[in-house]
GULUM-580389 format. One record per residue: residue number from 1; y, x, z of N, C-alpha, C, O in turn; residue in three letters. Coordinates in Angstrom, 3 decimals, padded with zeros to 6 digits. Example, Ala and Ser with C-alpha at 12.3 -4.5 7.8 and 13.67 -1.06 7.14 Angstrom:
REM GULUM-580389
k; ny; nx; nz; cay; cax; caz; cy; cx; cz; oy; ox; oz; r
1; -005.690; 013.190; 007.800; -004.500; 012.300; 007.800; -003.300; 013.200; 007.800; -003.319; 014.236; 008.465; ALA
2; -002.250; 012.850; 007.080; -001.060; 013.670; 007.140; 000.030; 012.900; 007.870; 001.138; 013.409; 008.039; SER
END
This chain:
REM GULUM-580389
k; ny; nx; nz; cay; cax; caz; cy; cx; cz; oy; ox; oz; r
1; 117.830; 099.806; 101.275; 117.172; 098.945; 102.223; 116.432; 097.848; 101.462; 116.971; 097.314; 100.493; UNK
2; 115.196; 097.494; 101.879; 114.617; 096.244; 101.297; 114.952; 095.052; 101.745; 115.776; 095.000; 102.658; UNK
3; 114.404; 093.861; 101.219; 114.622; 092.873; 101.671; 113.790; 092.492; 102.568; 112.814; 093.233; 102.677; UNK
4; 113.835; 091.247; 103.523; 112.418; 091.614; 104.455; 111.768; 090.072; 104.214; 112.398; 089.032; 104.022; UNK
5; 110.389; 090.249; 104.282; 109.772; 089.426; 103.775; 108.996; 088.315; 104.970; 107.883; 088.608; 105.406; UNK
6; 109.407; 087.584; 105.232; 108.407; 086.744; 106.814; 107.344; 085.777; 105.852; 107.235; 085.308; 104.720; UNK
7; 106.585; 085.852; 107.305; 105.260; 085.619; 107.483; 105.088; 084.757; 108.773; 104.974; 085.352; 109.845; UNK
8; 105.070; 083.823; 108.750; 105.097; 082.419; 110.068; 103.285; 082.015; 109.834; 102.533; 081.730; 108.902; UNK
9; 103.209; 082.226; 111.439; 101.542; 081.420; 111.102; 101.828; 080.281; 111.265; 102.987; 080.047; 111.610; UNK
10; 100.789; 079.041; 111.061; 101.067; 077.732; 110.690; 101.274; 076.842; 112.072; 101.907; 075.788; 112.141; UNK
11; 100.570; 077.537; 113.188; 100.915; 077.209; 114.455; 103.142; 077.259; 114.702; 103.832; 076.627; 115.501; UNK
12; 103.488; 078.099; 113.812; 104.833; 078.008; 114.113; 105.692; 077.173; 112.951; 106.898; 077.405; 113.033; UNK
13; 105.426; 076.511; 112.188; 105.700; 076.000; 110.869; 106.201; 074.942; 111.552; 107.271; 074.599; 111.048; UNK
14; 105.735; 073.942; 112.949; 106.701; 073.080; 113.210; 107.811; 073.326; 114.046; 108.541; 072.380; 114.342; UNK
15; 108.080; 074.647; 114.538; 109.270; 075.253; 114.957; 110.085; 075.680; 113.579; 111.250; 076.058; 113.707; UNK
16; 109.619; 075.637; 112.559; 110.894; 075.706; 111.630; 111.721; 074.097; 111.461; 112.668; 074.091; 110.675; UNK
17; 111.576; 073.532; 111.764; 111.777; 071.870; 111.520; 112.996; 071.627; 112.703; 114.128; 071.148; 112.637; UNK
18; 111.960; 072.362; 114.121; 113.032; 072.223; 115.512; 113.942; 072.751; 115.549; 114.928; 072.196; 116.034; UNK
19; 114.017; 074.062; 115.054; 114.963; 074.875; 114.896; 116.177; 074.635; 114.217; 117.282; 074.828; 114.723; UNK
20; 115.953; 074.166; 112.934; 116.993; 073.619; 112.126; 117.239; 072.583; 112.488; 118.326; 072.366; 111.953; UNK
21; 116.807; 071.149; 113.445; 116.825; 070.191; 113.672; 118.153; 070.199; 114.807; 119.145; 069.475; 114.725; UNK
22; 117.859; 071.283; 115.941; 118.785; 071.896; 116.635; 120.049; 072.180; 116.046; 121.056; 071.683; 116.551; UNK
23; 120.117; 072.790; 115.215; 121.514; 073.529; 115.119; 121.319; 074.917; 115.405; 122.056; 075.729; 114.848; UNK
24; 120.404; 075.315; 116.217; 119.939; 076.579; 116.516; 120.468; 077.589; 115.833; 121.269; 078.369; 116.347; UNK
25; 119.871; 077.707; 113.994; 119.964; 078.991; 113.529; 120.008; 078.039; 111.799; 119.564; 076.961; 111.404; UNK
26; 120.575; 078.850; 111.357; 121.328; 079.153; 110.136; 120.070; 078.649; 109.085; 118.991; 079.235; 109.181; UNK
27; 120.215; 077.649; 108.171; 119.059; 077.224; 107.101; 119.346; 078.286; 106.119; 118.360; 078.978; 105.864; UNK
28; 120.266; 078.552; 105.594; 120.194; 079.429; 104.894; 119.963; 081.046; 104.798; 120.177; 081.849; 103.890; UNK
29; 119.327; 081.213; 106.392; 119.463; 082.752; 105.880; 118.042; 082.942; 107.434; 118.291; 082.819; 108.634; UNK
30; 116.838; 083.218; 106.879; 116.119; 082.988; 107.328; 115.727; 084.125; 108.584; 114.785; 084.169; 109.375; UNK
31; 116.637; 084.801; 108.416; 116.471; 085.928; 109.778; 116.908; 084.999; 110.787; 116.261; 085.163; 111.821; UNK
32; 117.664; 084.195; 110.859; 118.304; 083.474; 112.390; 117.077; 082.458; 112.907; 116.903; 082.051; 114.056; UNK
33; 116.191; 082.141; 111.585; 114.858; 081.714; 112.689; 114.178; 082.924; 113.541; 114.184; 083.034; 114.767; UNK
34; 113.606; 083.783; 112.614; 113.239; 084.966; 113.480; 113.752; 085.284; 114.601; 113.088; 085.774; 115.514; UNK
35; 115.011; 085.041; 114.666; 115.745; 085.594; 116.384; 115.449; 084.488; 117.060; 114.926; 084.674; 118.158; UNK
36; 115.578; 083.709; 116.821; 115.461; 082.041; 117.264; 114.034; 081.889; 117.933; 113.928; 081.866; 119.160; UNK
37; 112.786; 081.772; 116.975; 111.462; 081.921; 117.544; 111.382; 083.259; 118.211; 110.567; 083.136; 119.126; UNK
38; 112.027; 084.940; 118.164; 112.137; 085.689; 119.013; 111.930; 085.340; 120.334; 110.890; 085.674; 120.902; UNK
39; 112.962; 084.589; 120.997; 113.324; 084.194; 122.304; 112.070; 082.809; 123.077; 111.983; 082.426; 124.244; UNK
40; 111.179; 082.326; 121.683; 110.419; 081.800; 122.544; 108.968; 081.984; 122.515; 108.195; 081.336; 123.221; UNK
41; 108.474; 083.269; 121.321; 107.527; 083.626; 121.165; 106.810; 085.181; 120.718; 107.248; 085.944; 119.857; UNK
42; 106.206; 085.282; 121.143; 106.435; 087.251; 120.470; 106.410; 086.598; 118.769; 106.154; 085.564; 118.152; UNK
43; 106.958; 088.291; 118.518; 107.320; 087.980; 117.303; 107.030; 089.845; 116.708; 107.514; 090.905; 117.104; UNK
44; 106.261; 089.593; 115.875; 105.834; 091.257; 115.495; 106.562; 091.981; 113.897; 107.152; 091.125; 113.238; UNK
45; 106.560; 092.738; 113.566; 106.981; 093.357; 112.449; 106.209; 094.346; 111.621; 105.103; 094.522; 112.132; UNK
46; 106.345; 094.891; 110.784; 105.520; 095.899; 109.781; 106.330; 095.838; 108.602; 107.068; 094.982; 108.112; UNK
47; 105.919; 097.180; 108.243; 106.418; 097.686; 106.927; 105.480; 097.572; 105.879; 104.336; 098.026; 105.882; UNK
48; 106.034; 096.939; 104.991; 105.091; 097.077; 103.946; 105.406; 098.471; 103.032; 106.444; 099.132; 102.998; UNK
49; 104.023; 098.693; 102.239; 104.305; 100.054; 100.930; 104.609; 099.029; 099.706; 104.248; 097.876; 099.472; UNK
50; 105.231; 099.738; 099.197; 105.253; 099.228; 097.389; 107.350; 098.979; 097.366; 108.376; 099.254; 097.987; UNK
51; 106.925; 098.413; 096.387; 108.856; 098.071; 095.914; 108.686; 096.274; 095.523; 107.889; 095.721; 094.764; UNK
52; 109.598; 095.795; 096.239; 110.160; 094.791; 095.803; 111.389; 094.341; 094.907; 111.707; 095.308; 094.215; UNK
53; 111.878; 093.685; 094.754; 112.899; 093.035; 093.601; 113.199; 091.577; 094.090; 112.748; 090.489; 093.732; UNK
54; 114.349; 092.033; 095.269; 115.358; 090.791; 095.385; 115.942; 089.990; 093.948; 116.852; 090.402; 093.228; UNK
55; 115.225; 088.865; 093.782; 116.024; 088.197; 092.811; 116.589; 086.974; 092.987; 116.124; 085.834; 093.020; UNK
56; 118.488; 087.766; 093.171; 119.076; 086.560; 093.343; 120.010; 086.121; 092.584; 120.752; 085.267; 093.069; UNK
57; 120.226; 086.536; 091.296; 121.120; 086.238; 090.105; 120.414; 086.348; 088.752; 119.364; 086.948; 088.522; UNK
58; 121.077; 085.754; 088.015; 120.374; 086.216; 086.802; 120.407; 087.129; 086.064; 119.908; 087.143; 084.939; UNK
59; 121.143; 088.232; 086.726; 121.064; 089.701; 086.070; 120.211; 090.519; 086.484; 119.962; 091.543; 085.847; UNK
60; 119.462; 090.142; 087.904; 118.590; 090.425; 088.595; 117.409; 090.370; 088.122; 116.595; 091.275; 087.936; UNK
61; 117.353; 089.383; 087.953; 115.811; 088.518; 087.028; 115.666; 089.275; 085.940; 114.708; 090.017; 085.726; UNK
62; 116.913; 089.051; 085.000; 116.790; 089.801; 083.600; 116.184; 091.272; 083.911; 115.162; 091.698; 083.372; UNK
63; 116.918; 091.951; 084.809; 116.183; 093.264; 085.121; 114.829; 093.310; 085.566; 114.317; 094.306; 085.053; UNK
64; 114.019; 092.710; 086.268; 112.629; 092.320; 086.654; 111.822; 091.762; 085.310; 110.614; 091.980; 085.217; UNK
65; 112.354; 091.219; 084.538; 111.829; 091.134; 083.428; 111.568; 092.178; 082.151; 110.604; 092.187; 081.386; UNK
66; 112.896; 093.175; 082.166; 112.361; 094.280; 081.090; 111.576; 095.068; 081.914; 110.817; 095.758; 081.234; UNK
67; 111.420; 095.289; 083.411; 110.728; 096.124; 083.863; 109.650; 095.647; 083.818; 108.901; 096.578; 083.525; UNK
68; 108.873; 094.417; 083.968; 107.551; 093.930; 083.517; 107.420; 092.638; 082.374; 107.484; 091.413; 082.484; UNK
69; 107.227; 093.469; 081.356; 107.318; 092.279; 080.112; 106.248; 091.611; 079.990; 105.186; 092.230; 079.922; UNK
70; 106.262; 090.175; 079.930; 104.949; 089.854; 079.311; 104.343; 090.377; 078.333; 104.863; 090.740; 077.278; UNK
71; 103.296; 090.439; 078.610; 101.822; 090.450; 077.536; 101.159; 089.946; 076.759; 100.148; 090.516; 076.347; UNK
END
């Protein structure tokens, strides 16, 4: 499974502020805005092509790094 990547247009950028301001939904884990603005705005999805690289440790990184070395 990938990780999923959001995309907020700037019209909704001050519902990230309300949201967390609330108590609403979870700062740390950014799907609970998505459900959150869900309920008061459409809210669309898509798949992207290609591969990503969750990097959330530093063994992670290290691996993203021999796979693209600098030049």
């Amino acid at each position: 499974m990938l990780p999923p990547f959001y995309y907020c247009c700037a019209r909704d950028l001050p519902l990230v502020a309300q949201a967390a301001d609330s108590g609403a939904c979870d700062t740390d884990a950014p799907g609970s805005f998505v459900a959150w603005l869900a309920r008061r705005r459409p809210v669309y999805a898509m798949e992207m092509a290609g591969q990503r690289y969750d990097i959330g440790d530093r063994e992670s990184y290290a691996l993203v790094q021999k796979l693209f070395p600098r030049t």
